[in-house]
C-alpha positions in Angstrom: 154.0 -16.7 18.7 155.7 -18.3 22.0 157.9 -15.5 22.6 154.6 -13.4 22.7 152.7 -15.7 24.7 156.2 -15.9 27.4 156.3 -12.2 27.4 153.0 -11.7 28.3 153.4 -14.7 31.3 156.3 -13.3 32.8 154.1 -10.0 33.0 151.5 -11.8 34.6 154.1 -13.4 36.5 155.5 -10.2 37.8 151.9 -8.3 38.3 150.7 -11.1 40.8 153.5 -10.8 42.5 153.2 -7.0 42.6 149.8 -7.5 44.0 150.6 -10.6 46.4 153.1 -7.9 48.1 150.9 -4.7 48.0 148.4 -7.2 49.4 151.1 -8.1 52.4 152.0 -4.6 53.0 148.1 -3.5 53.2 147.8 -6.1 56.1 150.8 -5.2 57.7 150.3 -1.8 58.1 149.8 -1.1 61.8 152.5 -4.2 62.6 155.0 -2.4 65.1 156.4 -6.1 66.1 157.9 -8.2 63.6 160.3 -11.5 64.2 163.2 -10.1 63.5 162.3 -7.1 65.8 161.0 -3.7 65.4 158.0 -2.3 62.6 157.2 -3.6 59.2 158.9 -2.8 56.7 157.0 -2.2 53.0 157.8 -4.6 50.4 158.4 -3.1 47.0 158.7 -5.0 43.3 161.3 -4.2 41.3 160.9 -5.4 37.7 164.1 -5.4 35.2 164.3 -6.8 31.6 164.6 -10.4 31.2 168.2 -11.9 30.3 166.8 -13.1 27.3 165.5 -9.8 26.7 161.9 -11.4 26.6 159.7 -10.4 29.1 160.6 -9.3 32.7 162.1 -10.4 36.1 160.4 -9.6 39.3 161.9 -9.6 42.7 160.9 -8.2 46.0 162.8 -5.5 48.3 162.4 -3.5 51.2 161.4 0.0 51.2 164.7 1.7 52.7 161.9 5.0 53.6 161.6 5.1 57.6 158.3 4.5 59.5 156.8 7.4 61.3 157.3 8.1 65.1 153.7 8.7 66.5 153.2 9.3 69.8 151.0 7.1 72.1 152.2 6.0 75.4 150.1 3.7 76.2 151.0 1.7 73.2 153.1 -1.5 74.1 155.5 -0.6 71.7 156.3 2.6 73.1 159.6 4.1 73.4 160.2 5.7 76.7 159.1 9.2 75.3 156.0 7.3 74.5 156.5 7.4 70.7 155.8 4.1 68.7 158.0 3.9 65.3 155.3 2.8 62.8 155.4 0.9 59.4 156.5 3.0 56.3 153.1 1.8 54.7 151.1 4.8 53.0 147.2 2.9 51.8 146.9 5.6 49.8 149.7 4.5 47.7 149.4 0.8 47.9 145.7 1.6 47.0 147.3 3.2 43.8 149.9 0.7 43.1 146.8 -1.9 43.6 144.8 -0.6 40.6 148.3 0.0 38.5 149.1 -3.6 39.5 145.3 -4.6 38.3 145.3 -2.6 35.0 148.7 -4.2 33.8 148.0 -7.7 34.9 144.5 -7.5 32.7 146.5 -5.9 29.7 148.8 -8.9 29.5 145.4 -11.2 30.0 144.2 -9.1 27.2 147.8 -9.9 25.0 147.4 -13.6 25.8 143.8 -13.1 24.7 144.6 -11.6 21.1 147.7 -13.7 20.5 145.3 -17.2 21.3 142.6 -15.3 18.6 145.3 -14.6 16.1 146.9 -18.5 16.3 143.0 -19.6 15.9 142.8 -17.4 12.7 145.9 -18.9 11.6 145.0 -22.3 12.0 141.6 -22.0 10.1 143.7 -20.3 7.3 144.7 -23.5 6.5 141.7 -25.6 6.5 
């Protein structure tokens, strides 16, 4: 039963983290100035197999897929054709990686839900 109930946390693990970065790249979207110098770049969660083969990893990386040049001169940001390179954020998609994120994150709720019911059941067994 606590292999179940840590496969289902590293799943819940994984999906927040999912959603803390679609939630980052949502409010980055229009950022043409970062720190470390031109637009935003859209965080990604790449989930792998845990090395125990129980559960899964998570770890964030950037989207290598470049912005979009869009042209308005008057931006600050402005190249000197007047294009502005923009982030490579789509809120369409983060909008459907947001409800994928959701829908996984209350299955393994739902997991943690059942296996907590079946140890109940157990335990009464025996009374």
């Amino acid at each position: 039963m606590a292999s179940s109930f840590d496969i289902s946390a590293s799943g819940l693990s994984a999906q927040r983290q999912r959603l803390d970065a679609i939630a980052n790249n949502l409010a980055n979207a229009e950022t043409t100035r970062t720190p470390a110098g031109g637009p935003y770049k859209r965080l990604q969660t790449v989930l792998s197999a845990a090395p125990n083969g129980e559960g899964v990893t998570a770890k964030l990386a950037e989207d290598p897929t470049p912005g979009q040049l869009v042209y308005e001169p008057g931006h600050p940001d402005a190249n000197a054709d007047g294009y502005v390179l923009k982030p490579n954020v789509n809120p369409i998609t983060e909008m459907v990686d947001l409800m994928s994120a959701t829908r996984l994150y209350e299955a393994n709720v739902t997991t943690l839900t059942a296996d907590k019911a079946m140890i109940k059941s157990a335990l009464d067994i025996d009374r």
